[in-house]
N, C-alpha and C positions, 0 to 999 in steps of 0.2 A: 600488263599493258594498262596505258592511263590514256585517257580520253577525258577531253571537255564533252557529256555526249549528249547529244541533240537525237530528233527523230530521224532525222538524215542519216545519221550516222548511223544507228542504232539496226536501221531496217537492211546498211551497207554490211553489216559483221551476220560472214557465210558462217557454218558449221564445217568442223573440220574436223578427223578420226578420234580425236581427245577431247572433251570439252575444258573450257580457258574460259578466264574471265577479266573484262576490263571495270576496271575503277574509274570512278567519276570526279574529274579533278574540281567540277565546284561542288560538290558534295561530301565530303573526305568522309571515309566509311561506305559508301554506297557502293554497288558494282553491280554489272550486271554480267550474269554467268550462260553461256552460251553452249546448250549442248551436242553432240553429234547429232540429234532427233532434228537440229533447229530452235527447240522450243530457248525461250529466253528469260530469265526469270533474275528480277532484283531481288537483292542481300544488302542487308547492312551488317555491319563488322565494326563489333565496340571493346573495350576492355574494362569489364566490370574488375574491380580490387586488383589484382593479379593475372585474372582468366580472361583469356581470349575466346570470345563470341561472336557467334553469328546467328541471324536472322532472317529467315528468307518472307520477301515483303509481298510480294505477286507476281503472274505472269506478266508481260510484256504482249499484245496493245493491251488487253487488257485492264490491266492497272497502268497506267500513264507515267510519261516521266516524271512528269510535273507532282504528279499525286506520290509518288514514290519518292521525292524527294523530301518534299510536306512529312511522308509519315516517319523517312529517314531522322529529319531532323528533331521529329515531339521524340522517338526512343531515345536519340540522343541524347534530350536536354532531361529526360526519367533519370538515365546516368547520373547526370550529372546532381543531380538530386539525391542520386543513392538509389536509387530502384532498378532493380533488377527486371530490363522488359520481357525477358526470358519465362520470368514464374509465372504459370498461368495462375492468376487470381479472381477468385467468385466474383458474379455480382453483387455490391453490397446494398442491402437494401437501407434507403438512406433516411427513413421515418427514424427520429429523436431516440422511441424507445427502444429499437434495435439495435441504434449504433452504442448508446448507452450499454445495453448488455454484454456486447462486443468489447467497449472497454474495458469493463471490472471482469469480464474472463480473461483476456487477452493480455492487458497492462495491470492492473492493481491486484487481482488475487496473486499473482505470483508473486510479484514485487511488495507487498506492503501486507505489514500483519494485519495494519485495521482497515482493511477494503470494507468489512462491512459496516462500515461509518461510512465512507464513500459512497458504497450501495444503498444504503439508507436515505441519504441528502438527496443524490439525483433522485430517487423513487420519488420522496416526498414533494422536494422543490423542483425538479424539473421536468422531470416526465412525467410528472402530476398535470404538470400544464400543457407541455407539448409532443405529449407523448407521438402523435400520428402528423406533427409537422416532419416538411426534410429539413436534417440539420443544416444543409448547406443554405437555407432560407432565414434560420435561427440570428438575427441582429444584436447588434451591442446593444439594444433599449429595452428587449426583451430581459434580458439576463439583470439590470436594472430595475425591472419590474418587479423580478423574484427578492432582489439586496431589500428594495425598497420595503416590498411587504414585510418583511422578517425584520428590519429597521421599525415598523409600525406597531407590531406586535409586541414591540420592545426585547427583542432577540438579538442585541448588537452583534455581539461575538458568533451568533449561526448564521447573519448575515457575511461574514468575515470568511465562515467554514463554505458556504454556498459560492464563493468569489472561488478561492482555493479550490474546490474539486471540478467545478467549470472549466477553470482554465487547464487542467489538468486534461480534460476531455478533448477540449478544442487543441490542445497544445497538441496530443495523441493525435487528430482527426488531419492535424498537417502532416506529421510524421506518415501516415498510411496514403497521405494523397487524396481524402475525402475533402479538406478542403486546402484552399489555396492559400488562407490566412487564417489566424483568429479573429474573430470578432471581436473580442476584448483584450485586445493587446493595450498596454499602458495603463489600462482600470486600475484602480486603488482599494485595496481596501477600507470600507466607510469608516470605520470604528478604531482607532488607537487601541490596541492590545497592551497590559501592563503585566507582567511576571505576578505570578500568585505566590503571596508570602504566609498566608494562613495555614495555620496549622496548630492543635490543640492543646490547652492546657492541661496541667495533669486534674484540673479540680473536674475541666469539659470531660477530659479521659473517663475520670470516676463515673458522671454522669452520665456517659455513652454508653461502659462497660454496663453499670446497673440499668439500662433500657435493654442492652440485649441480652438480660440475663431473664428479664420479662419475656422474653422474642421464645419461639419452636425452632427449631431444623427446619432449613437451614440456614437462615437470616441472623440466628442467632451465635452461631459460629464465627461467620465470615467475616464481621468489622473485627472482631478481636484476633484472626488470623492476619488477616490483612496490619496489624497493627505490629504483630508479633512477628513477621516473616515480611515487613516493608517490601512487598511485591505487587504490582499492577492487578488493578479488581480484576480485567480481563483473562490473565493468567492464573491466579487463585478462582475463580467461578470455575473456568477450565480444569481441573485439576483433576488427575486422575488416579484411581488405587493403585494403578499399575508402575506409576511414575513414583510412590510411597514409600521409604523402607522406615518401617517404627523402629524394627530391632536398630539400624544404624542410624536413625533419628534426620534423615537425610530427602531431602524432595528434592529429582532433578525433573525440570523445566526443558522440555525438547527444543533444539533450536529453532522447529518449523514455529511454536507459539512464542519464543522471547522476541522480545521484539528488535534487537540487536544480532536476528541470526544464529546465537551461540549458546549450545548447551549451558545451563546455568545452575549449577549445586546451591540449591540452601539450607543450610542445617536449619532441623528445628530443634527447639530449647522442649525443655520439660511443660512450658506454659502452652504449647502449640500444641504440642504431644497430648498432654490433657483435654484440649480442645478436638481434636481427631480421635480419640476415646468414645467422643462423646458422640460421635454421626455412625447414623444408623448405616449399612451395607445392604444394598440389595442386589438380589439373584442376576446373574448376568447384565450386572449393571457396572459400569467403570469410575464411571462419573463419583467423586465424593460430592459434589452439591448439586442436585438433581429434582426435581418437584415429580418428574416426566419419567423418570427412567430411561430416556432418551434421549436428551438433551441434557444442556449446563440448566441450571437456574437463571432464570429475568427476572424483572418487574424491579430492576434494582432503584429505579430514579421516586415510583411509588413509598418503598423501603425507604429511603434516605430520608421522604418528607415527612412521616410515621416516626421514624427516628429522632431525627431532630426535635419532634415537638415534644416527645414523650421524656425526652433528655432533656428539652428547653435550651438544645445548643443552635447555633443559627449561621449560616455565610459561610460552611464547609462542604467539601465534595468528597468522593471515596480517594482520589487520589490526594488530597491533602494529608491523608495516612499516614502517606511515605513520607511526608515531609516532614511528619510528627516523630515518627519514629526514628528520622535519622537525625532531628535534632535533639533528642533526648539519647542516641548512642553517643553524639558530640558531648553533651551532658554529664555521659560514663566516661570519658575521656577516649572514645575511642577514634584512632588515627581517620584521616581523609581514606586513606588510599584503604582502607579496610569499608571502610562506608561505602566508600565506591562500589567496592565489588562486591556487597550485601544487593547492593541497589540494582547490578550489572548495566552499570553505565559504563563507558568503554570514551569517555570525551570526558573524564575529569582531569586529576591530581595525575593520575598514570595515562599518558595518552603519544600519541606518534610515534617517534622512537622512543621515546622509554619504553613505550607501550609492546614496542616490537621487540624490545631488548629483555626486557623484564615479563619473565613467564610464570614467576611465582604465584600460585594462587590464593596466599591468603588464608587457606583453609582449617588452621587451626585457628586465627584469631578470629576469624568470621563465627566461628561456633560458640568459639570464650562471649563475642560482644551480644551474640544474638541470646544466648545463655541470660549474661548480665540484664539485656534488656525485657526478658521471660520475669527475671525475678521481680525488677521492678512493675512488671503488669500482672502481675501474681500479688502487689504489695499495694497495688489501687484498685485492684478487684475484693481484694478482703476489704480496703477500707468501705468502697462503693456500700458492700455488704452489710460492713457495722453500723454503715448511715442511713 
């Protein structure tokens, strides 16, 4: 039954052996259901995805038409938004540094390998500042304030990273309904980012090599690992005995830490091998680079500026490594599409449908080039030596 319905009408609908319900024709979804008892109680009626739902809003006087219609139409418009008014959902508590924590559990640790870059940035730059503000207070000037400082400090590029995980939050914080907008919708990044092209000579190589030949366990390993198995510092710190086979001379990389999602095989050559020789094992510990026996090893940004001076090399980073080492497999002559998948980039030479077509994985030449490139780091470690 359809009714335009008024109070008039509403108080006119007796109860009768079955309970029946009329719909409210300016209201579409609304109705109100009338039982044998009498009693009278609005419903709204939506179709989230697929599913047909219903919602019972109040009794009748009670709850009002008028107020019943109001709250008919905000579930409505949740739909249509994507929300399901059905879930019963917590209160959230809406202080800066909550809702922050909420995000890197909720969005970034699952999704993104380097959440704790993420976690990092907001700790330092943002909930440093407003930790105990509500985010829904939080203005585009504010967030401005934090570019600007990190712009003073002469931080270009972490003012750039501060913009990036910001908007990532607020971006989240529409998605869940915390807020209505971003505050920083159309912001720019301050800073012109340029592709880093650095990456080292074999004379810097020599001189890097003979600084960590000065170094202990296990600082002393790790740039010439990192050099030898062109893999991300975060995944090589990570690395564990369990993930190791010496006999098959083989390190597979779990998909949960590659950063591409995908189990990732890397041979190592006799030069790597040598260098894992050399790291000490301890008792129920898994970690091959560990200070803690509980954790990875840190303090790597300290290490780097030790390094550099004690080598007299200058304007490189750990990831500039990779860059070294796979332009020096180019050097051996070895193919794109084998670099590639040293690298486990998955957007080079082989990518889309090739990429889907073509399942070969390389696995003999990846060993020959990573081999080739051992002996050449075996042939600037002796010189480093003789010098």
């Amino acid at each position: 039954m359809q009714k335009a319905l008024t109070d008039k009408t509403i108080e006119a609908l007796k109860p009768e052996p079955k309970r029946y319900e009329v719909h409210d024709l300016r209201c579409p979804g609304l109705s109100l259901r009338v039982m044998p008892s009498g009693r009278k109680t609005f419903n709204i009626k939506f179709r989230y995805g697929v599913t047909q739902k219903r919602m019972k809003l109040g009794v009748y006087p009670r709850l009002s038409l008028a107020t019943a219609r109001e709250k008919a139409n905000a579930l409505l418009q949740q739909v249509d938004e994507g929300v399901d008014p059905t879930k019963r959902r917590r209160t959230t508590d809406m202080r800066v540094e909550n809702v922050c924590r909420e995000f890197i559990r909720l969005h970034a640790q699952p999704r993104n390998k380097s959440w704790r870059e993420a976690e990092r940035i907001l700790e330092r730059e943002f909930i440093s500042q407003y930790a105990q503000c509500d985010i829904r207070e939080i203005k585009r000037w504010h967030v401005l304030e934090i570019m600007d400082a990190a712009q003073a400090r002469r931080a270009y590029y972490q003012a750039n990273r501060i913009l990036s995980h910001v908007r990532k939050l607020f971006n989240w914080c529409v998605e869940r309904g915390i807020l209505e907008a971003s505050p920083i919708v159309g912001l720019k990044p301050p800073t012109p980012e340029k592709s880093r092209e650095r990456f080292l000579t074999d004379d810097e190589i020599k001189r890097v090599l003979r600084a960590c030949r000065n170094e202990v366990y296990p600082f002393r390993q790790i740039v010439p690992m990192l050099l030898a198995t062109a893999q991300r510092r975060g995944e090589l710190t990570e690395m564990r005995w369990s993930e190791v086979d010496l006999e098959e001379k083989v390190w597979v990389i779990p998909a949960e830490r590659a950063k591409n999602g995908k189990e990732h095989y890397v041979p190592l050559s006799e030069f790597a091998i040598g260098l894992l020789n050399e790291v000490p094992r301890f008792l129920d510990c898994d970690y091959v680079f560990t200070t803690t026996r509980r954790s990875p090893v840190s303090g790597y940004s300290k290490w780097l500026r030790r390094l550099s001076a004690e080598s007299e090399t200058s304007g490189w980073r750990y990831h500039d490594l990779r860059r070294t080492a796979a332009t020096n497999l180019a050097k051996l002559k070895v193919s794109q599409p084998v670099t590639e998948k040293i690298l486990n980039h998955i957007s080079g030479v082989v990518s889309g449908i090739a990429l889907v077509y073509n399942r070969y994985d390389f696995a003999d030449e990846t060993r020959d080039a990573l081999e080739k490139w051992g002996q050449r780091l075996t042939e600037l470690t002796a010189d480093a030596v003789a010098d």
